[in-house]
N, C-alpha and C positions, 0 to 999 in steps of 0.2 A: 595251730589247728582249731581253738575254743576260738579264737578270731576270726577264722573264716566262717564255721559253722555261724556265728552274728551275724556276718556280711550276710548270708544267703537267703535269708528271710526278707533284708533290705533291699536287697536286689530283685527279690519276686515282686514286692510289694511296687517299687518304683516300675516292672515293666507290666505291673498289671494297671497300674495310673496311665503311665504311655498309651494301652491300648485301647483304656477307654475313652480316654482324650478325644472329643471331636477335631474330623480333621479341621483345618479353616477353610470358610468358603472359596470359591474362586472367581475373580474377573475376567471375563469374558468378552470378548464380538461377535455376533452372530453371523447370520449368512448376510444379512443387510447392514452387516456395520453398526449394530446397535451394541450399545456396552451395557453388560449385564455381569451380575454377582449368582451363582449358582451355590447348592451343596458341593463340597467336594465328590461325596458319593450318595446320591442320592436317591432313597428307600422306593418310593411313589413315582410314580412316573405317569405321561399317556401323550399322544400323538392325538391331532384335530386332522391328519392329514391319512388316508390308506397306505400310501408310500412309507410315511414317518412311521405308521405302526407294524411296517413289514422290516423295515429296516430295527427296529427296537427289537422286534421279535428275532431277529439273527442276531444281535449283539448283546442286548440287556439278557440279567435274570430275567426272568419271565415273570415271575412270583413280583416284582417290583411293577408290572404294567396293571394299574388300576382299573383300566376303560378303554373301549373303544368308541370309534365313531361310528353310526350306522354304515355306511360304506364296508366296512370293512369285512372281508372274506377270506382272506389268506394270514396265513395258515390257519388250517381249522380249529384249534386250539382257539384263534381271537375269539370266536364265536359265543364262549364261556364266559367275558369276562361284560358287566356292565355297561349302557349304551349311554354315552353323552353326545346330544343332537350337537352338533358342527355347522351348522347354516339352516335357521338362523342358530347363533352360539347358547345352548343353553347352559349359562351363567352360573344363577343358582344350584344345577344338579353337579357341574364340574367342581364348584368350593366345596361341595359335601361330602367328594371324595378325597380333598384335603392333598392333592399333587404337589410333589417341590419343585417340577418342573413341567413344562408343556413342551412338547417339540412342535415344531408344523413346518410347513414349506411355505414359499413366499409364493402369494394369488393366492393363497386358501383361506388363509385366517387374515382378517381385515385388521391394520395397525390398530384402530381404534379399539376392535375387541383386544386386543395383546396390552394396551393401555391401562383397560379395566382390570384384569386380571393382574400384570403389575402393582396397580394401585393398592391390590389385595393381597399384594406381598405373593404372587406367584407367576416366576420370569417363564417369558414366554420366549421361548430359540428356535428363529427362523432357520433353513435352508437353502441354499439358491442352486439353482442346476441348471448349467448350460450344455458339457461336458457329461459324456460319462467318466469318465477322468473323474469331475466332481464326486459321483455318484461314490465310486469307490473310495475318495479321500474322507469323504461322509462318512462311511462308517468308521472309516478309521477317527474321525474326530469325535462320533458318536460314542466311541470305545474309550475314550480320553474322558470325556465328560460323565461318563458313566462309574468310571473307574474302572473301567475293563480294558485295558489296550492292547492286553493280547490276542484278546476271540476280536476286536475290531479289525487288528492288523491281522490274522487271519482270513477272514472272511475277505475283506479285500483284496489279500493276496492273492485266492483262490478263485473269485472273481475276475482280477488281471490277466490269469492263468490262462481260464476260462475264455477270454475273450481272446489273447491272445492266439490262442487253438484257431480258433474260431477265424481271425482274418486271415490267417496264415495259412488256411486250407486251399488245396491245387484250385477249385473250384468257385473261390471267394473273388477271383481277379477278372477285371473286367474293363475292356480300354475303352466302351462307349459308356459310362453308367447311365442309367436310363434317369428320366426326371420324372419324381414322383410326386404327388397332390394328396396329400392327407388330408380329409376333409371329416370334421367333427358334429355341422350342423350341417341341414340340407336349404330349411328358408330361415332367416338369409344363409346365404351360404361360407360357412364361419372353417377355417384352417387351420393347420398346425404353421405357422410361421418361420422366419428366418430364426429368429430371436427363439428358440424354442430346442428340451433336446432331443427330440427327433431330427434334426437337422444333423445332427452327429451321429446319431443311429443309422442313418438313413446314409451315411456319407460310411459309415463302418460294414455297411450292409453291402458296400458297392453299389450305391445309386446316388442320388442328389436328389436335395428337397429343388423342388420345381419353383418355388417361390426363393428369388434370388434376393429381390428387396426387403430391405428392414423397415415395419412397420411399430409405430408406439404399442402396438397391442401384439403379445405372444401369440393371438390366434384370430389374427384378421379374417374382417369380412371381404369377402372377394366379389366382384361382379361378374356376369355371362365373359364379360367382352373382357375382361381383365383372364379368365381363367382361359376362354378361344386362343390368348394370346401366348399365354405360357405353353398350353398344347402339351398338355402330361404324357409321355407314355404310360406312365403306372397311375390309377387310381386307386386311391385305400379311404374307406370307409362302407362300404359292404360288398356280397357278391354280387359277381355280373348280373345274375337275374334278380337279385332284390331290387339293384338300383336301377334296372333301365326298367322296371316297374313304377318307380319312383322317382328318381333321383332326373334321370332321364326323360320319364314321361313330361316332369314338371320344366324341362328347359330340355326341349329336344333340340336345339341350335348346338347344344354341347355333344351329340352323336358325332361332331366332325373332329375329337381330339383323338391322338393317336392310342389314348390309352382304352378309349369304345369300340375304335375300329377293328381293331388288335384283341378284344376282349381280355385285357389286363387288367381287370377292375375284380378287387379282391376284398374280403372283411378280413377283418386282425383282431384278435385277441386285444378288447377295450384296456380291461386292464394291466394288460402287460407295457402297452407304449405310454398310457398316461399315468403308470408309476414308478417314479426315479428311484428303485428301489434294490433290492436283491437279487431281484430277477430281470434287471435290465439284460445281460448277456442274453437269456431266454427269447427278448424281445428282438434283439438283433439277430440272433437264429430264425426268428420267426421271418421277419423281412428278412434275410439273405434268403430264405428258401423259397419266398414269393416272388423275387423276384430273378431268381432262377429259371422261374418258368416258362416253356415258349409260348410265343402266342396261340401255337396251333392250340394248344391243351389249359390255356390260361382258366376257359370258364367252365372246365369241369376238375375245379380244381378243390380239395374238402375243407370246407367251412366252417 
């Protein structure tokens, strides 16, 4: 018995060493392939991307997110936390807040800045997104890196859920899907692409992105006579009357696509399609219900 009571003091002592033990870091690839050494779990964190700080906010502590980016608006909560500029990268304000890691998506943060910040001993972890498919595995790998793999595989699960609801409804099924033209700039006139994932949205939503070719750039510029050709029925990027104000005044040869004719010319919720995020399901809800609409009723439709 005087022998065990020994042991017992040895025994606390050795698993309060264990606990405090750091864990070892981890080797890594990123969304781009790059090999990186992170925390196992690490305290500091922040996203240069809105997407990356929407998805942090669903899966991280919260208490661990240092900074945001100006962009950033969802969830209101970001709004409290310190602003580091994102483009151009401001450098100096982001060391001060001393992060063990950066998240971002690939197009937002330029190699070269991820380079500098490396050199400074702070790994910068791209994202890539083609898929919502992706979207979902992101958090769950978000959750891995974080050390949270339960609330990642959560969230994603309940995402999957979510979507699956969602294509599976009587209403979702469609034998002609309409071809749609997302369009982001109006001069020149700059697109959501093949290479883009809106293309998977868009195809989840029961439609087709109207742009069928792959171009080097995720959001090609398009010409009159290039876009005459494709002949959209759905256009997205504002409503009927803002853009035949506009969009239309400035290239009235484009009143001949079927998506003018037809008044299928709709605005969407900016943030929802250009953030690979949590709320991507939200986003596909949003297009399925757009383009549910018929034409008679398309351009009094709420914005």
């Amino acid at each position: 018995m005087r022998f065990l009571l020994l042991l017992l003091p040895l025994a606390w002592l050795a698993s309060c060493q264990s606990e405090s033990k750091p864990a070892a870091p981890v080797a890594v690839h990123d969304g781009l392939g790059r090999a990186l050494t992170l925390p196992a779990h690490p305290r500091r964190v922040l996203a240069l991307a809105p997407s990356m700080t929407e998805m942090l906010y669903a899966v991280a502590d919260t208490a661990t997110i240092v900074a945001r980016c100006p962009q950033d608006n969802f969830p209101a909560a970001v709004l409290r936390k310190p602003v580091v500029n994102n483009y151009p990268l401001d450098l100096e304000r982001l060391v001060t807040l001393k992060p063990e890691v950066v998240f971002t998506v690939e197009g937002i943060t330029s190699v070269d800045d991820a380079k500098r910040l490396q050199d400074l001993g702070i790994p910068v972890y791209y994202m890539r997104f083609r898929k919502v498919e992706d979207v979902f595995a992101g958090m769950e790998k978000l959750g891995r890196l974080l050390g949270r793999p339960a609330q990642g595989h959560r969230v994603a699960d309940s995402l999957r859920q979510s979507l699956n609801t969602l294509v599976n409804s009587p209403t979702h099924q469609s034998a002609n899907p309409p071809k749609v033209l997302a369009i982001t700039w109006q001069d020149p006139i700059y697109c959501y692409g093949q290479n883009t994932l809106f293309t998977d949205e868009i195809s989840l939503a029961s439609g087709q992105n109207a742009v069928t070719e792959t171009f080097p750039q995720p959001y090609p510029a398009l010409t009159r006579e290039y876009i005459l050709k494709l002949n959209p029925d759905v256009l997205l990027g504002g409503s009927f009357e803002k853009l035949d104000r506009t969009f239309f005044k400035n290239y009235p040869e484009l009143k001949r696509i079927n998506a003018y004719k037809t008044h299928r010319v709709f605005a969407i919720t900016g943030n929802l399609m250009e953030r690979p995020g949590p709320r991507v399901v939200e986003s596909v809800r949003e297009l399925q219900g757009l383009l549910q609409q018929p034409a008679s009723t398309a351009s009094t439709a709420v914005h």
